[in-house]
mmCIF file of the N, C-alpha and C atoms, coordinates in Angstrom:
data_MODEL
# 
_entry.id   MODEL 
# 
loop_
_atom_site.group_PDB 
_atom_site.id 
_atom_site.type_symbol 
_atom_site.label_atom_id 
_atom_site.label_alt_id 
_atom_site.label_comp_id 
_atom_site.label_asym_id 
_atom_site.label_entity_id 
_atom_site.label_seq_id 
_atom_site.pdbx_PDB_ins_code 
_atom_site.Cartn_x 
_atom_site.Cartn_y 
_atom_site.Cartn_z 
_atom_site.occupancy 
_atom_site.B_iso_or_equiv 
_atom_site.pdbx_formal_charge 
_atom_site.auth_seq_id 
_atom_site.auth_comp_id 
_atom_site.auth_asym_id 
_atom_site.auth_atom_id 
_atom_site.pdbx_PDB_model_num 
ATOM 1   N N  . UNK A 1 1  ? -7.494  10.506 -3.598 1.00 0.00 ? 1  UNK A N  1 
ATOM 2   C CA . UNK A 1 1  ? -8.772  11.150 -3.633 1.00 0.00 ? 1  UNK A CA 1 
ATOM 3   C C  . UNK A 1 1  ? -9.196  11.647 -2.263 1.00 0.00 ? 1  UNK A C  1 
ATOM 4   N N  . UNK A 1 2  ? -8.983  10.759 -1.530 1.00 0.00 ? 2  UNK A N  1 
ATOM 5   C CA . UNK A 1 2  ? -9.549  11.069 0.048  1.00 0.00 ? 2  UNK A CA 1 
ATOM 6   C C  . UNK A 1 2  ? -7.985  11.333 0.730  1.00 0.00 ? 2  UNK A C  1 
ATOM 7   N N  . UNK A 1 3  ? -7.637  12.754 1.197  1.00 0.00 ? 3  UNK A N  1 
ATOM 8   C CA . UNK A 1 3  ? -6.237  12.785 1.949  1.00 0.00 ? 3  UNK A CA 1 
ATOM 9   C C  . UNK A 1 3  ? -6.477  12.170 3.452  1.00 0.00 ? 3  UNK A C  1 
ATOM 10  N N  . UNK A 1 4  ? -7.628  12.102 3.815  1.00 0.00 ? 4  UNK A N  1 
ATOM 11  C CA . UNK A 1 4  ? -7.664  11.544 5.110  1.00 0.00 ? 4  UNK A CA 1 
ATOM 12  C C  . UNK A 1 4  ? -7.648  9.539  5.775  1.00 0.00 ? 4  UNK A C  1 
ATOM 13  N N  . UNK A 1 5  ? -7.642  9.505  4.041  1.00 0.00 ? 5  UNK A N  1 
ATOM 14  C CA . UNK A 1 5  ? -6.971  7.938  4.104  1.00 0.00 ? 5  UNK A CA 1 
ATOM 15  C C  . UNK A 1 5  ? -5.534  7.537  4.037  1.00 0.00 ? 5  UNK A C  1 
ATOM 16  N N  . UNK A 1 6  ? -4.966  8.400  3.454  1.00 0.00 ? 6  UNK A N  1 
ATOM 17  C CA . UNK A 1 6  ? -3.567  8.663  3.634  1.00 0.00 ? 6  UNK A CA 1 
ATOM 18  C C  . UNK A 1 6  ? -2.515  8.468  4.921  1.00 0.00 ? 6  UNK A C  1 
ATOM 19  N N  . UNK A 1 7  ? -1.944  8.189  5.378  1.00 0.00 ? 7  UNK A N  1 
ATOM 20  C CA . UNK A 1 7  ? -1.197  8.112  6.632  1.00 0.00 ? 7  UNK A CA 1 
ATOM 21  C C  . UNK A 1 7  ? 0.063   8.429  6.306  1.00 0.00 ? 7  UNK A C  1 
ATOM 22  N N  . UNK A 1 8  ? 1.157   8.929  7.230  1.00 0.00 ? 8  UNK A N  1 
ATOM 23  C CA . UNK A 1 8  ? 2.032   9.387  7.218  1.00 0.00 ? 8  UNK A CA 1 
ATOM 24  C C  . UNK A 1 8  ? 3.227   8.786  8.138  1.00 0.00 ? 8  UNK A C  1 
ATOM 25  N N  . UNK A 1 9  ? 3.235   8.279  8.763  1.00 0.00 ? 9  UNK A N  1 
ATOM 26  C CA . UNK A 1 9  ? 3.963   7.573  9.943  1.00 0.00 ? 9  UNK A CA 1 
ATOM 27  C C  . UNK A 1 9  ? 5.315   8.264  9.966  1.00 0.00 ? 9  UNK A C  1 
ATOM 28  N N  . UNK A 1 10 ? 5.802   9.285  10.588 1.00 0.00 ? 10 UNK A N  1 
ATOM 29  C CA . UNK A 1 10 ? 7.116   9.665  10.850 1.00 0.00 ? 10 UNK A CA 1 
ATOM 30  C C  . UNK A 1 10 ? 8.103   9.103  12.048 1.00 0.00 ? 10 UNK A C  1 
ATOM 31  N N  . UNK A 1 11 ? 9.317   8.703  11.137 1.00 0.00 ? 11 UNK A N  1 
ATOM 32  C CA . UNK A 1 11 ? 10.096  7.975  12.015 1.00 0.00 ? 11 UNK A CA 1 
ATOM 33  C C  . UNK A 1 11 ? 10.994  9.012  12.917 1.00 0.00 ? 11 UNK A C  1 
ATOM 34  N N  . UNK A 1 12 ? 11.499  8.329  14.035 1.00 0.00 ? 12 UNK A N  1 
ATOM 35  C CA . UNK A 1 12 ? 12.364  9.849  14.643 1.00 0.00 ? 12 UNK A CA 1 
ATOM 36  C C  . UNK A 1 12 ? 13.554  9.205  14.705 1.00 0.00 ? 12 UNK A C  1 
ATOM 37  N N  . UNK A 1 13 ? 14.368  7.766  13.759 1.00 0.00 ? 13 UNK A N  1 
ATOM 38  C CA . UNK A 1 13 ? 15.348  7.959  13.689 1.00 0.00 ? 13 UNK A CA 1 
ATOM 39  C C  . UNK A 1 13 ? 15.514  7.227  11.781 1.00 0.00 ? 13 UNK A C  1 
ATOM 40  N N  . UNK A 1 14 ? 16.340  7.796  11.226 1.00 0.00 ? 14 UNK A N  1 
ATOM 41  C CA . UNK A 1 14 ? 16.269  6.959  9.815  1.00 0.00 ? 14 UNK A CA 1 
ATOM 42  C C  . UNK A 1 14 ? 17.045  6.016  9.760  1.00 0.00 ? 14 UNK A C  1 
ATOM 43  N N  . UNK A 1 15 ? 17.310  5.431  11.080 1.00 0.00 ? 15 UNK A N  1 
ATOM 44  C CA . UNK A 1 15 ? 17.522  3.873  10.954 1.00 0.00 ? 15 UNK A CA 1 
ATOM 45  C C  . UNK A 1 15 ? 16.600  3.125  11.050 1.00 0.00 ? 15 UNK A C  1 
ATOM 46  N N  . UNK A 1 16 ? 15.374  3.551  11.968 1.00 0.00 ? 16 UNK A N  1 
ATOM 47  C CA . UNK A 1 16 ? 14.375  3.395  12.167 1.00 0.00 ? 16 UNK A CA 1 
ATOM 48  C C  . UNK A 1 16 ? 13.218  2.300  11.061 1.00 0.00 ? 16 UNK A C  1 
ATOM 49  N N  . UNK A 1 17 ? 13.848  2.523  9.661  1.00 0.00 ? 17 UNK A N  1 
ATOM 50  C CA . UNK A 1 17 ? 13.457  1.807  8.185  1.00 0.00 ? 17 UNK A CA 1 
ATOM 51  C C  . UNK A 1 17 ? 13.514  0.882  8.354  1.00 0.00 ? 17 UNK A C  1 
ATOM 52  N N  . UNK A 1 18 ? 14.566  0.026  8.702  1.00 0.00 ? 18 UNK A N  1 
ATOM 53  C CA . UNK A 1 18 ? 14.905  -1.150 8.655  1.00 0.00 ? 18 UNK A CA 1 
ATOM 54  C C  . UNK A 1 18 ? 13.967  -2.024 9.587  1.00 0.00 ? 18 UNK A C  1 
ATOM 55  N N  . UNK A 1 19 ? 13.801  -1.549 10.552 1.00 0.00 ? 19 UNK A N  1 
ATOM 56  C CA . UNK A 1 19 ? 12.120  -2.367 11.436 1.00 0.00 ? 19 UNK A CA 1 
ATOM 57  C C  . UNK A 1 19 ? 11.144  -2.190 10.838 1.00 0.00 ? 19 UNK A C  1 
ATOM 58  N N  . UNK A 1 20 ? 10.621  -1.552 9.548  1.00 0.00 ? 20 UNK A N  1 
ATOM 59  C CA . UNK A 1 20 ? 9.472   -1.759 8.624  1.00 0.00 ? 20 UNK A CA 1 
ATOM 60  C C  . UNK A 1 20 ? 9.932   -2.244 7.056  1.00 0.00 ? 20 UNK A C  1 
ATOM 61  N N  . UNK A 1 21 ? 10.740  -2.327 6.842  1.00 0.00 ? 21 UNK A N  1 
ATOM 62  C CA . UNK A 1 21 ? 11.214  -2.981 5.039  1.00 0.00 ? 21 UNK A CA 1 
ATOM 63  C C  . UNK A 1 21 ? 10.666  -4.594 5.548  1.00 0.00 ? 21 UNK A C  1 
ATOM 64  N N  . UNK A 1 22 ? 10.749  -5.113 6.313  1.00 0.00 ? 22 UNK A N  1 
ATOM 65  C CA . UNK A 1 22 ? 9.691   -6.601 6.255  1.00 0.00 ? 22 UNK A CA 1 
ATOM 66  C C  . UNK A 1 22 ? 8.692   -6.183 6.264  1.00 0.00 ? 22 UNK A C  1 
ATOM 67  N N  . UNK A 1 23 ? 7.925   -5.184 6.433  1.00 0.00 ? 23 UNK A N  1 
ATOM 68  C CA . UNK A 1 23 ? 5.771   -5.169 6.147  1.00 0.00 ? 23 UNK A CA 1 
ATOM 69  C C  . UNK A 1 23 ? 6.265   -5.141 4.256  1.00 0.00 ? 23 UNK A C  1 
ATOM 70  N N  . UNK A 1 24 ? 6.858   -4.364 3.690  1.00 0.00 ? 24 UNK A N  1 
ATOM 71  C CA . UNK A 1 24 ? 7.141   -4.032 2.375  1.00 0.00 ? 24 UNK A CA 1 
ATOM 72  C C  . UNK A 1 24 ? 6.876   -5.044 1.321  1.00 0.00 ? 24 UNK A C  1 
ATOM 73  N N  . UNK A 1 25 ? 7.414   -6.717 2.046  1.00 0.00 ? 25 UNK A N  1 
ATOM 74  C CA . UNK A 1 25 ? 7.103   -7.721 0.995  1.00 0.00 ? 25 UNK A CA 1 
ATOM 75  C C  . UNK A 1 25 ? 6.023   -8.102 1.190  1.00 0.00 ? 25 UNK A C  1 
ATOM 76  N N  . UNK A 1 26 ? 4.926   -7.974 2.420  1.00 0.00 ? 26 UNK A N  1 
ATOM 77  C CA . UNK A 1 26 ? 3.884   -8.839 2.803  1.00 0.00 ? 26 UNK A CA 1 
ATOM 78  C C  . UNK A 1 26 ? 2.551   -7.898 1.758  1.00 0.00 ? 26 UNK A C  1 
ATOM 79  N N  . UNK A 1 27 ? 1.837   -8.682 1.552  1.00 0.00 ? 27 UNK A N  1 
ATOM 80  C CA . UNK A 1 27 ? 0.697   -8.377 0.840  1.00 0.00 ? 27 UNK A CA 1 
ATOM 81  C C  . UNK A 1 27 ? -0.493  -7.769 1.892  1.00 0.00 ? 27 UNK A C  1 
ATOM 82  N N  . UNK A 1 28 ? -1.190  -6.833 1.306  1.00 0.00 ? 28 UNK A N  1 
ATOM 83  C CA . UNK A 1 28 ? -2.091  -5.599 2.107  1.00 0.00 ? 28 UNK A CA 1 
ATOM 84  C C  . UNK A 1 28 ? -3.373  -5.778 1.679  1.00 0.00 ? 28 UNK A C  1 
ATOM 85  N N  . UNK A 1 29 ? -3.884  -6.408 0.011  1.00 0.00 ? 29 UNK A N  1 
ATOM 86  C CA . UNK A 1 29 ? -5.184  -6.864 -0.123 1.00 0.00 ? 29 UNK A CA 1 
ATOM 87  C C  . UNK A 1 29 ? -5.119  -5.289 -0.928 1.00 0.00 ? 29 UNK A C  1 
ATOM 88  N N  . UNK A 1 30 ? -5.914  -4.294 -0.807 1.00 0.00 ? 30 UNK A N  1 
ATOM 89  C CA . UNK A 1 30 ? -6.014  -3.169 -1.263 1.00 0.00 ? 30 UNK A CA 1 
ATOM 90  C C  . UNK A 1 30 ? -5.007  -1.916 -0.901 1.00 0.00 ? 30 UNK A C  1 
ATOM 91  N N  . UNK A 1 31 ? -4.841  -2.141 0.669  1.00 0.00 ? 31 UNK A N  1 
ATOM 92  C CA . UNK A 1 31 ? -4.213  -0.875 1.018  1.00 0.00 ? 31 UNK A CA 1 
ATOM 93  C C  . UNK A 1 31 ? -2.251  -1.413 0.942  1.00 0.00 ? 31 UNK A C  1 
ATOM 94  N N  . UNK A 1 32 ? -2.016  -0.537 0.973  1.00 0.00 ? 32 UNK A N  1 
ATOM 95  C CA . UNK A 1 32 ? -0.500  0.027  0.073  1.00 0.00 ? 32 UNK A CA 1 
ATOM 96  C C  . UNK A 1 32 ? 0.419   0.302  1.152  1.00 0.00 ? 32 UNK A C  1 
ATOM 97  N N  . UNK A 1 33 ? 1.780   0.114  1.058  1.00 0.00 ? 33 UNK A N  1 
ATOM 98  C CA . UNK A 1 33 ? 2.903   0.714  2.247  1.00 0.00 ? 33 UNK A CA 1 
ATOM 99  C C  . UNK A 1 33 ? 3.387   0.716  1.261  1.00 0.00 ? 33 UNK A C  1 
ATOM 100 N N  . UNK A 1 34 ? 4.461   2.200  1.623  1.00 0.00 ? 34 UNK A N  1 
ATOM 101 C CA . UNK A 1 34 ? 5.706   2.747  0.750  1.00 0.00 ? 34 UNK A CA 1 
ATOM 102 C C  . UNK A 1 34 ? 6.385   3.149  2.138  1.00 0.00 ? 34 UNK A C  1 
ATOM 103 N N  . UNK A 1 35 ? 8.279   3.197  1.892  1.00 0.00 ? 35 UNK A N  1 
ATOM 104 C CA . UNK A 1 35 ? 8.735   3.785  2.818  1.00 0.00 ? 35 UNK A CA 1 
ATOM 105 C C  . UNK A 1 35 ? 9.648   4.878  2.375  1.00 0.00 ? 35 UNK A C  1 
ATOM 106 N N  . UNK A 1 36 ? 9.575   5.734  2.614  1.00 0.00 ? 36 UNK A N  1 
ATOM 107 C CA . UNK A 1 36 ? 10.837  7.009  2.654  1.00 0.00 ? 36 UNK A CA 1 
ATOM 108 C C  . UNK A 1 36 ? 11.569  7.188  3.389  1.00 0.00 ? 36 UNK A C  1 
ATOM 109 N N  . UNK A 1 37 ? 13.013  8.140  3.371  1.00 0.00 ? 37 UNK A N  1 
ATOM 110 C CA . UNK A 1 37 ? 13.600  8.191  4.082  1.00 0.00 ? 37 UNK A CA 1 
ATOM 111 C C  . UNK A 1 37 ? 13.464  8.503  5.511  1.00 0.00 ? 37 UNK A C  1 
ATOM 112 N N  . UNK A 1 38 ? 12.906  9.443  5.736  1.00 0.00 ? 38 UNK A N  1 
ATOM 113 C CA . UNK A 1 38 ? 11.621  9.227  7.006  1.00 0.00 ? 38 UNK A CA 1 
ATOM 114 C C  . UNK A 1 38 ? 11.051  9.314  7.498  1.00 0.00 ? 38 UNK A C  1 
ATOM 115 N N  . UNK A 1 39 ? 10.244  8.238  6.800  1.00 0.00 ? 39 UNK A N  1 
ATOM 116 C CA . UNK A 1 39 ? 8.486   8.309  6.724  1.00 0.00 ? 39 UNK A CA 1 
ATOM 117 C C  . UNK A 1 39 ? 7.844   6.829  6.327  1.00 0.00 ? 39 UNK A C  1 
ATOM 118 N N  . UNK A 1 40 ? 7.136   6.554  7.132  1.00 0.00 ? 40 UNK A N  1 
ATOM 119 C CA . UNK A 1 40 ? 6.108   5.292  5.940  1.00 0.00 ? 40 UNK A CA 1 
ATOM 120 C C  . UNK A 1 40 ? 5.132   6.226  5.424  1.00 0.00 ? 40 UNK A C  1 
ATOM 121 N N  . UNK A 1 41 ? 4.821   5.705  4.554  1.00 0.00 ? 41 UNK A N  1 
ATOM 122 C CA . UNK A 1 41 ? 3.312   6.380  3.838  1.00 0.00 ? 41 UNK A CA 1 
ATOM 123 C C  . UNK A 1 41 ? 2.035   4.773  3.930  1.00 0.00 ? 41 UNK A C  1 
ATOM 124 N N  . UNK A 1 42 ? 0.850   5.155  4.407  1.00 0.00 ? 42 UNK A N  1 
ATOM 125 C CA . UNK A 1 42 ? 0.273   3.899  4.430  1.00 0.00 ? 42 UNK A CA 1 
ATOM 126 C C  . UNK A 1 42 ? -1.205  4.255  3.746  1.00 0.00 ? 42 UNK A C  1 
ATOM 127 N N  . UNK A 1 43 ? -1.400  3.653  2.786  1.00 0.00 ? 43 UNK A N  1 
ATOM 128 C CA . UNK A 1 43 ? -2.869  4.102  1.689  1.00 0.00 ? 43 UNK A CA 1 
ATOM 129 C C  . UNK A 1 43 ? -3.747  3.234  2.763  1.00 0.00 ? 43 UNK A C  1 
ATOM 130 N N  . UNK A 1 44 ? -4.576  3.378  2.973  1.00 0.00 ? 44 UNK A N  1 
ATOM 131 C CA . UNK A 1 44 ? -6.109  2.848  3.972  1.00 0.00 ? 44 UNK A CA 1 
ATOM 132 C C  . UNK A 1 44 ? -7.097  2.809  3.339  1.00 0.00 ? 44 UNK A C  1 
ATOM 133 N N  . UNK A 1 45 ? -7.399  2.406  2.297  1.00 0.00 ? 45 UNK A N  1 
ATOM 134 C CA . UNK A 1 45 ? -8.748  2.811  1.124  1.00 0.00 ? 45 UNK A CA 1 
ATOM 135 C C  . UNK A 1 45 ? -10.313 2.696  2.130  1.00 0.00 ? 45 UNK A C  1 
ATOM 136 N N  . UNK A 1 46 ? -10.204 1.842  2.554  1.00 0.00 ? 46 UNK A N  1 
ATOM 137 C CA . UNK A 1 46 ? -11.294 1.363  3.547  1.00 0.00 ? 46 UNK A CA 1 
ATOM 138 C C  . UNK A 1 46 ? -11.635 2.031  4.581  1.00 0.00 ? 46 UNK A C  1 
ATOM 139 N N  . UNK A 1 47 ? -10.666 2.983  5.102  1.00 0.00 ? 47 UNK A N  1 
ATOM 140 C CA . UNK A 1 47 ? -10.540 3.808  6.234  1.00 0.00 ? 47 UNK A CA 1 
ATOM 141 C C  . UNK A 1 47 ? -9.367  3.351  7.430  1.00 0.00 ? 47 UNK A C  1 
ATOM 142 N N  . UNK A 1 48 ? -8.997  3.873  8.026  1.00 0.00 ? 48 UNK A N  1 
ATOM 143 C CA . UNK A 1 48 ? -8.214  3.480  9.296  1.00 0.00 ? 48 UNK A CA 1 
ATOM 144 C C  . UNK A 1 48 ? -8.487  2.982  10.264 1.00 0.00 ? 48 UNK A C  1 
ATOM 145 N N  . UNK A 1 49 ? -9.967  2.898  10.847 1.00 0.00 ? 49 UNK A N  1 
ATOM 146 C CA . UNK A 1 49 ? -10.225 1.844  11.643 1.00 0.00 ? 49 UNK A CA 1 
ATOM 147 C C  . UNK A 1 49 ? -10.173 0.571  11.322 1.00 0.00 ? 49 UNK A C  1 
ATOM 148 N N  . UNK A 1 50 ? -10.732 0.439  9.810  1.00 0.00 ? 50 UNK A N  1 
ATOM 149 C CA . UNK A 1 50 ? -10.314 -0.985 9.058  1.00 0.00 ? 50 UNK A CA 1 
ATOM 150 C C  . UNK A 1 50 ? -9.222  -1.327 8.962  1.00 0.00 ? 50 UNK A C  1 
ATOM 151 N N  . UNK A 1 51 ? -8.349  -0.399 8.443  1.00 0.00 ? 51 UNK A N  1 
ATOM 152 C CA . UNK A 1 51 ? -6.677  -1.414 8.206  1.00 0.00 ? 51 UNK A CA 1 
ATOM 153 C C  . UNK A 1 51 ? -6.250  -1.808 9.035  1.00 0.00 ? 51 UNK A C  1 
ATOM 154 N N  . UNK A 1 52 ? -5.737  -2.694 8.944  1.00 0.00 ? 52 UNK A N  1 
ATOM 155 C CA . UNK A 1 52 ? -4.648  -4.008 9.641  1.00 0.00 ? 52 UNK A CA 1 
ATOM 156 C C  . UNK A 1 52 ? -3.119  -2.519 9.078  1.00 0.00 ? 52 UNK A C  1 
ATOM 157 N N  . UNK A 1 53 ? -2.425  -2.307 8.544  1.00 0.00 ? 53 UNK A N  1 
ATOM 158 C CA . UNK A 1 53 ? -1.147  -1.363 8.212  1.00 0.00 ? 53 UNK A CA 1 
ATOM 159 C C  . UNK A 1 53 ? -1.128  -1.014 9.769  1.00 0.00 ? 53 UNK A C  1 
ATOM 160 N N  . UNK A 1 54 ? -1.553  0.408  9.930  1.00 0.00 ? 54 UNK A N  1 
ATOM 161 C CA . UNK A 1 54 ? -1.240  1.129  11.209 1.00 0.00 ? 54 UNK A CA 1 
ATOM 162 C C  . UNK A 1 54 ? -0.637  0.499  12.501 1.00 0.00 ? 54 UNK A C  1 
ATOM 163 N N  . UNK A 1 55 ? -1.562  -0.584 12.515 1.00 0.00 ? 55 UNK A N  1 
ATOM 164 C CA . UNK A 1 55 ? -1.171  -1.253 13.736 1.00 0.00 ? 55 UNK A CA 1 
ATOM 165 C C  . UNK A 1 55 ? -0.088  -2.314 13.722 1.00 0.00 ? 55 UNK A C  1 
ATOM 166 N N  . UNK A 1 56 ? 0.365   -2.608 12.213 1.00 0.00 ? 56 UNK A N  1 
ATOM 167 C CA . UNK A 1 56 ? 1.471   -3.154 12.428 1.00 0.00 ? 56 UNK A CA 1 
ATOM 168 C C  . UNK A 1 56 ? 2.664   -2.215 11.751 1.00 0.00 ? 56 UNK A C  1 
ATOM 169 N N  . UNK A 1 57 ? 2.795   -1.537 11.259 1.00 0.00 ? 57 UNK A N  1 
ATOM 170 C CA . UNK A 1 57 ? 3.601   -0.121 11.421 1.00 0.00 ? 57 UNK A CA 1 
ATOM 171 C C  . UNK A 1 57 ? 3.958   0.314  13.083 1.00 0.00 ? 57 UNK A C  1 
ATOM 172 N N  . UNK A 1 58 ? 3.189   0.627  14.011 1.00 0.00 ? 58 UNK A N  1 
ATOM 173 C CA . UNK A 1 58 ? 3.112   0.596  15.293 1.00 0.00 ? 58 UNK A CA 1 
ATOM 174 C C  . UNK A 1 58 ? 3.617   -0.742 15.893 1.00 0.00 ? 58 UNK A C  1 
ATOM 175 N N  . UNK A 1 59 ? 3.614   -1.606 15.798 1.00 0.00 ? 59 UNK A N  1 
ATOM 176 C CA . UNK A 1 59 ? 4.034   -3.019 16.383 1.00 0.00 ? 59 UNK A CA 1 
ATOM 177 C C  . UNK A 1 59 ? 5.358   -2.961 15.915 1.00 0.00 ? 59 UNK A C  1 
ATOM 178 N N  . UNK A 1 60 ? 6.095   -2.618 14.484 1.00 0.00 ? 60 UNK A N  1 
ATOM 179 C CA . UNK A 1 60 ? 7.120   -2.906 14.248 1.00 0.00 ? 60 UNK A CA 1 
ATOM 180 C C  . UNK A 1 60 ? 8.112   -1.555 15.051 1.00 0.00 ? 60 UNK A C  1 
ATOM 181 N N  . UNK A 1 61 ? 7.593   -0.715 14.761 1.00 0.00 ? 61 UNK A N  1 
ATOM 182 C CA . UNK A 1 61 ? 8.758   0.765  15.259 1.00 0.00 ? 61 UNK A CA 1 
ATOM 183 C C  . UNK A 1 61 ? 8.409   0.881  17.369 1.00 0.00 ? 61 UNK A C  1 
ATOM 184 N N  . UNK A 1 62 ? 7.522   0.525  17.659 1.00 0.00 ? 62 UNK A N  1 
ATOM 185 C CA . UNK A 1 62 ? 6.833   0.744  19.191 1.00 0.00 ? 62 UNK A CA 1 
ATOM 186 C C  . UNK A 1 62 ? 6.827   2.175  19.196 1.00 0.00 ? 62 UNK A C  1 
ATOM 187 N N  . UNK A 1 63 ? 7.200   2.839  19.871 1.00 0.00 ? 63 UNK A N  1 
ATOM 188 C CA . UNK A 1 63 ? 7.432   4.256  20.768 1.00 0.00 ? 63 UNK A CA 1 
ATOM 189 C C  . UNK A 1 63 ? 7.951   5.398  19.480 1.00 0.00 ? 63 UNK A C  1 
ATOM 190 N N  . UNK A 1 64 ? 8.654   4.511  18.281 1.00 0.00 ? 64 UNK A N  1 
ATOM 191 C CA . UNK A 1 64 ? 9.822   4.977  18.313 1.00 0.00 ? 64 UNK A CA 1 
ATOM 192 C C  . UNK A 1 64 ? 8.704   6.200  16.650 1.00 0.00 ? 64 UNK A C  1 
ATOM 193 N N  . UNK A 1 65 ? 8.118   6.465  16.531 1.00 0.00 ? 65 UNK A N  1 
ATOM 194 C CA . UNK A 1 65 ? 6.804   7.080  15.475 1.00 0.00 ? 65 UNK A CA 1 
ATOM 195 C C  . UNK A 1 65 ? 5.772   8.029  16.353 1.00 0.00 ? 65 UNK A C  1 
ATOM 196 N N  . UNK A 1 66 ? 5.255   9.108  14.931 1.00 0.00 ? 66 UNK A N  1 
ATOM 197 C CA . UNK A 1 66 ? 3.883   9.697  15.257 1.00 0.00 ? 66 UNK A CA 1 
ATOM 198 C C  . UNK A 1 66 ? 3.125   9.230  13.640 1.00 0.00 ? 66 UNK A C  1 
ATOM 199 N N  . UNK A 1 67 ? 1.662   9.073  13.754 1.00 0.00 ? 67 UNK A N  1 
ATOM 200 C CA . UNK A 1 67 ? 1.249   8.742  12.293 1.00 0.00 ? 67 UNK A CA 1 
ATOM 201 C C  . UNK A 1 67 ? 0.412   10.427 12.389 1.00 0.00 ? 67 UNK A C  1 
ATOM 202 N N  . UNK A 1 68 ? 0.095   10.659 11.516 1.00 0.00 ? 68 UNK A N  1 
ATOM 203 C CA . UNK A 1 68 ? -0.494  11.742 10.875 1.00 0.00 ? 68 UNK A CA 1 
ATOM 204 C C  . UNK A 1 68 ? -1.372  11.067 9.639  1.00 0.00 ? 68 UNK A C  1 
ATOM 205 N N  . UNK A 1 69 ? -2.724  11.770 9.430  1.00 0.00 ? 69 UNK A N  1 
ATOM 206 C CA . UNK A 1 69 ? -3.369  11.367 7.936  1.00 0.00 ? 69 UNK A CA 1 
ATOM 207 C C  . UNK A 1 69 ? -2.598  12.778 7.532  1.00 0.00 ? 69 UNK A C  1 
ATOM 208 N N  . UNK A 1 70 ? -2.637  12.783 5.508  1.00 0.00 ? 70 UNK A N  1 
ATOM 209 C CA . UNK A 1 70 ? -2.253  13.716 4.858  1.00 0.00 ? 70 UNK A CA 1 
ATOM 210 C C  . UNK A 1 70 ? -3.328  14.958 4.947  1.00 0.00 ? 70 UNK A C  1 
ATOM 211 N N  . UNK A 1 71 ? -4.311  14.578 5.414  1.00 0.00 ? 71 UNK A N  1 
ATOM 212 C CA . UNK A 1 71 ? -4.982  16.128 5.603  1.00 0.00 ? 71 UNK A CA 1 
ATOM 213 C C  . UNK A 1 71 ? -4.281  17.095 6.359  1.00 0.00 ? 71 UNK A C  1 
ATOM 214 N N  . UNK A 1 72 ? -4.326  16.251 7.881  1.00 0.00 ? 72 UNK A N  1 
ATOM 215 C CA . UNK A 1 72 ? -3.460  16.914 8.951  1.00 0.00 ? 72 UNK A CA 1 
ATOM 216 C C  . UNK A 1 72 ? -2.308  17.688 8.371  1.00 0.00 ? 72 UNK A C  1 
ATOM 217 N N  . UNK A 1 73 ? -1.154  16.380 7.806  1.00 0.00 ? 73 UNK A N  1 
ATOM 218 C CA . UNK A 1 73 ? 0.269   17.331 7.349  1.00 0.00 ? 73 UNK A CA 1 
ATOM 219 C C  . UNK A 1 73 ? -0.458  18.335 6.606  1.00 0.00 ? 73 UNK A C  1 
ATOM 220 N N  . UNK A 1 74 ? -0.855  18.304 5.443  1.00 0.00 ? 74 UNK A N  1 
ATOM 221 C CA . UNK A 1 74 ? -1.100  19.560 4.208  1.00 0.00 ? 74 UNK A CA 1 
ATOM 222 C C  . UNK A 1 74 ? -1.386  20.456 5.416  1.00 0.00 ? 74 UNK A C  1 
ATOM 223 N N  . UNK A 1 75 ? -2.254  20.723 6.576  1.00 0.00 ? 75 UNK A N  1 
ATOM 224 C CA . UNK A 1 75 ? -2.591  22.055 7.190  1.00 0.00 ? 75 UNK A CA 1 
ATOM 225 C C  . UNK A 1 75 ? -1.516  22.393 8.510  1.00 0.00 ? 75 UNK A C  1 
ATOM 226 N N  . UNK A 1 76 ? -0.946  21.409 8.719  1.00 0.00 ? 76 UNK A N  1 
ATOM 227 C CA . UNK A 1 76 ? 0.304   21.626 9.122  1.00 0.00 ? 76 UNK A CA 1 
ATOM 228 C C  . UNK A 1 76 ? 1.220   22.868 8.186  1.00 0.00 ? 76 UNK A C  1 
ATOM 229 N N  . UNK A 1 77 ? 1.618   22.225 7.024  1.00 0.00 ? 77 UNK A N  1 
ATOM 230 C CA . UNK A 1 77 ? 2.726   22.316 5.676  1.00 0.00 ? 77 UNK A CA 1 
ATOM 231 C C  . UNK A 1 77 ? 1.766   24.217 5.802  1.00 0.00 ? 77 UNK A C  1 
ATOM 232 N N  . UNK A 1 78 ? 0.842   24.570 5.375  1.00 0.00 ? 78 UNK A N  1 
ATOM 233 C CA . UNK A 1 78 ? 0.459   25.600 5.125  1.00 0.00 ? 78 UNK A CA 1 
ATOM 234 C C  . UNK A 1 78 ? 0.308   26.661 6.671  1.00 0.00 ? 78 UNK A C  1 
ATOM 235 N N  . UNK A 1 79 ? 0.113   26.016 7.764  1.00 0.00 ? 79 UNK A N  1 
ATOM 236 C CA . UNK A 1 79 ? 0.884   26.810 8.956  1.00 0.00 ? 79 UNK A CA 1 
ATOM 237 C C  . UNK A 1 79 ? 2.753   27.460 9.227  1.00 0.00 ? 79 UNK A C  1 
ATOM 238 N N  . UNK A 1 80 ? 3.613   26.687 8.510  1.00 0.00 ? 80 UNK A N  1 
ATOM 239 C CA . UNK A 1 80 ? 4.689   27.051 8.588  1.00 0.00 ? 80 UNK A CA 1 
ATOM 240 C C  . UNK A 1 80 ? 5.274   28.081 7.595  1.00 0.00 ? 80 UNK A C  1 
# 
């Protein structure tokens, strides 16, 4: 509903997965992690200053990520 709760976390290597498939089993309360080949996707229902995700998405990869909300990409996606 809201794309700006959405997060995107792009990895810059797709080995890169394997330092986030442990957040995958841990429980989030409301908000959601999925991973793609490469990408996390992180639902924030509450907003992003609230979630606990981001910052441990960031703790697990360090340096190695940029996050984006899905608003951003979609006006990205329609610039190219």
């Amino acid at each position: 509903e809201d794309p700006s709760r959405l997060l995107v976390s792009f990895l810059m290597e797709a080995g890169d997965r394997s330092t986030v498939e442990p957040l995958l089993a841990e429980k989030w309360g409301d908000e959601a992690i999925a991973l793609g080949s490469r990408a996390v996707y992180l639902w924030c229902p509450e907003g992003v200053l609230k979630s606990q995700l981001p910052g441990a998405v960031e703790k697990a990869l360090g340096k190695a990520v940029t996050t984006r909300n899905w608003k951003t990409v979609l006006k990205i996606e329609a610039l190219l």
